[in-house]
C-alpha positions, 0 to 999 in steps of 0.5 A: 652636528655642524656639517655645512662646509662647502669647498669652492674651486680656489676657496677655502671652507666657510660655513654656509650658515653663517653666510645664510644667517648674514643675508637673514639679519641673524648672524652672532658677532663670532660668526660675522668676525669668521665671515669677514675674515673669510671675506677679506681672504681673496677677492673670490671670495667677495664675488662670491658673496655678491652673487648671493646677495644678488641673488637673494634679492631676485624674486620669486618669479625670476626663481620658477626655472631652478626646480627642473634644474634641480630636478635633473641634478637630483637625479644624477646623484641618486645611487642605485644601491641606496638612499641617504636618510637623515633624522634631525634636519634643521629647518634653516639649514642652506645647501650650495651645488657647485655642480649645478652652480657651474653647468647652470649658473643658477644660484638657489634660493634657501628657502626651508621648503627647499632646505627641506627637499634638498637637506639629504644631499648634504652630507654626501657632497661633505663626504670624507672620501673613501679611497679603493684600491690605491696605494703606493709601491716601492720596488727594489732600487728604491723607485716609488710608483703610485698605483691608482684605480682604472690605471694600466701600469707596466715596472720592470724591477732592476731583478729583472721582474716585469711587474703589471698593474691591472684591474682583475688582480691589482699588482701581479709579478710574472716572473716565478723562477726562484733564485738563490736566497742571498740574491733576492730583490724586495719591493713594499707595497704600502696602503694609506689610510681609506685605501686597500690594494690587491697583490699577486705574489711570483708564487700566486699566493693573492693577498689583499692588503687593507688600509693603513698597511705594509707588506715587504716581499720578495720579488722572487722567492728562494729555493727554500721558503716563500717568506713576506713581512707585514704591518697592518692587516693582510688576508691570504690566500696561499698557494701550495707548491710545497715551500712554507710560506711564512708572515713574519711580524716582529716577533710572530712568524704564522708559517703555512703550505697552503690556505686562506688566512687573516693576518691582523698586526696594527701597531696600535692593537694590544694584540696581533691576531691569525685567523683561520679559513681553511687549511692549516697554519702554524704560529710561532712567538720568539720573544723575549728569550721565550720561544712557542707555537701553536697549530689552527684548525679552519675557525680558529684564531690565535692572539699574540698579546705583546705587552703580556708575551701571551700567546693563546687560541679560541673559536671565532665566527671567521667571517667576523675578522675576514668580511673587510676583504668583501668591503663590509664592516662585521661586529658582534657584540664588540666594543665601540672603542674597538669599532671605532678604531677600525672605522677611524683608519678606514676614514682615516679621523681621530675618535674623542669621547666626552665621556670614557664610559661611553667607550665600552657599549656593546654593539652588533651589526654589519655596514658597508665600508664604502658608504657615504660616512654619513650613513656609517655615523647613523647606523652607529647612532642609531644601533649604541644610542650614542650621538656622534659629531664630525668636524673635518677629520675629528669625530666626537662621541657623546650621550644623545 
């Protein structure tokens, strides 16, 4: 797995072992035509490799200081909740600390001694970057509003709605007073993909949309129903107040008064799936000329399967489909087609397989979702004996 790529202020990524193998006398005519074009690229780029010639040249004495540096630097990039382990270090592999570059001005030398003490900081310095709590929201004149993390933000909507963005609940809408269905006013709130946003409606139903999503809701609801329209994957907890509450998608609607629900449409699924916490919902499928419901019971999942127009019901382990909301990935006996694909809108990267077969290995487990994709990709290795390789936003899936 080639992962040694390294993003410079004001550079562009160049492989570290091709510099590494350049100054060692071993570099292959492919890897010294990308090095001199890289070179050739800016003349920052060109200082940058003089200072590591330079400083491969000091010696060893002149070197006796980094290790308390390094020491320092480690020790601040170590997490409390867990360490990074990696099986298959090469030997030869050269690792670059901006960080410590800029605070110190000290270049390491890549020694294999070192290489080896420092190898497991690579990945998470090339780390795809997992985004929380961000999104972007449309209100009702058509304003778009990027909601990050850690950000007070106050939208007056032209219905009159004040909107207030907080840490505790996201999005929360403070003005509840119904109003007459031909005069309601809509805002979207949308999620990238590695992104997840937290939304209190008017009514105080919460609903926490995942990644890759879209919700379309009144700013205020209507005298006779509360009804909101998704794309993606939402989980809600409804608040009762004697108005149904309806999740419309396409041609499914799920009508409920009050209760804990997952709601799973991606477009790219063959099914869009409704599963129960508690309460009691209603699904309703009006497709094709064919109209037909069904009732869930708590620990119940109904499929609307839309190529088919199948709609049908079965007993799930609920927290199977709802523990993205706690931030882990939960699977069991599931497909690794299907992991996957769940894991390639979180980190937001396209899935090849060399081999179909491949596609159809069994797995169980749980991860956390916002590890470093590093140790996402090895728990996966490791648990379905496959090997999985990462180039920017492309992972291929291969037999070890």
């Amino acid at each position: 797995m080639n992962t040694n790529y390294f993003l410079f202020k004001g550079m562009q990524k160049i492989d570290w072992e091709i510099i590494y193998r350049k100054v060692n006398g071993s570099i292959s005519k492919q890897d010294e035509l990308k090095l001199e074009n890289w070179l050739q690229d800016s003349e920052s780029h060109r200082d940058y490799y003089q200072k590591v010639i330079q400083f491969y040249e000091k010696s060893e004495e002149e070197l006796q200081e980094v290790p308390d540096h390094l020491d320092q630097f480690i020790s601040r990039l170590q997490t409390k909740r867990r360490r990074l382990f990696i099986d298959r270090v090469q030997s030869y592999a050269a690792v670059i600390m901006l960080p410590l570059l800029v605070a110190t001005g000290v270049f390491l030398k890549s020694t294999i001694e070192k290489n080896e003490q420092l190898a497991k900081l690579t990945k998470s310095q090339l780390e795809m970057p997992v985004i929380k709590n961000q999104a972007v929201l449309i209100t009702s004149n058509g304003e778009t509003h990027e909601l990050k993390a850690d950000e007070f933000l106050q939208i007056n909507d032209q219905s009159g709605v004040v909107i207030r963005r907080n840490n505790e609940s996201g999005l929360k809408y403070e003005n509840t007073a119904s109003v007459a269905n031909e005069q309601l006013a809509y805002n979207t709130l949308k999620t990238a993909k590695g992104g997840e946003y937290q939304l209190e409606l008017a009514d105080g139903t919460m609903v926490h949309l995942n990644c890759d999503s879209e919700l379309k809701y009144p700013v205020a609801f209507g005298a006779d129903e509360r009804r909101v329209q998704l794309k993606g994957e939402a989980y809600f907890d409804v608040r009762k107040n004697g108005k149904p509450f309806i999740v419309q998608v396409d041609d499914m609607a799920v009508k409920v008064l009050g209760t804990k629900f997952n709601v799973m449409a991606y477009q790219d699924e063959e099914s869009v799936q409704t599963t129960l916490v508690s309460g009691k919902v209603r699904v309703f499928v009006n497709a094709e000329g064919k109209s037909e419901s069904l009732d869930l019971s708590p620990g119940k999942q109904s499929g609307w399967n839309k190529s088919l127009g199948i709609l049908s019901s079965r007993e799930v382990d609920v927290n199977l489909y709802t523990s993205w909301v706690d931030g882990y990935f939960r699977f069991e006996n599931q497909k690794l087609e299907d992991l996957m694909k769940t894991i390639s809108r979180w980190y937001d990267v396209e899935i090849f397989y060399q081999q179909s077969a491949l596609k159809g290995k069994r797995l169980t487990g749980k991860l956390y979702r916002f590890d470093n994709f590093s140790v996402i990709t090895e728990m996966i290795e490791k648990i379905s004996g496959v090997k999985i390789e990462h180039t920017e936003q492309t992972i291929l899936i291969s037999n070890k």
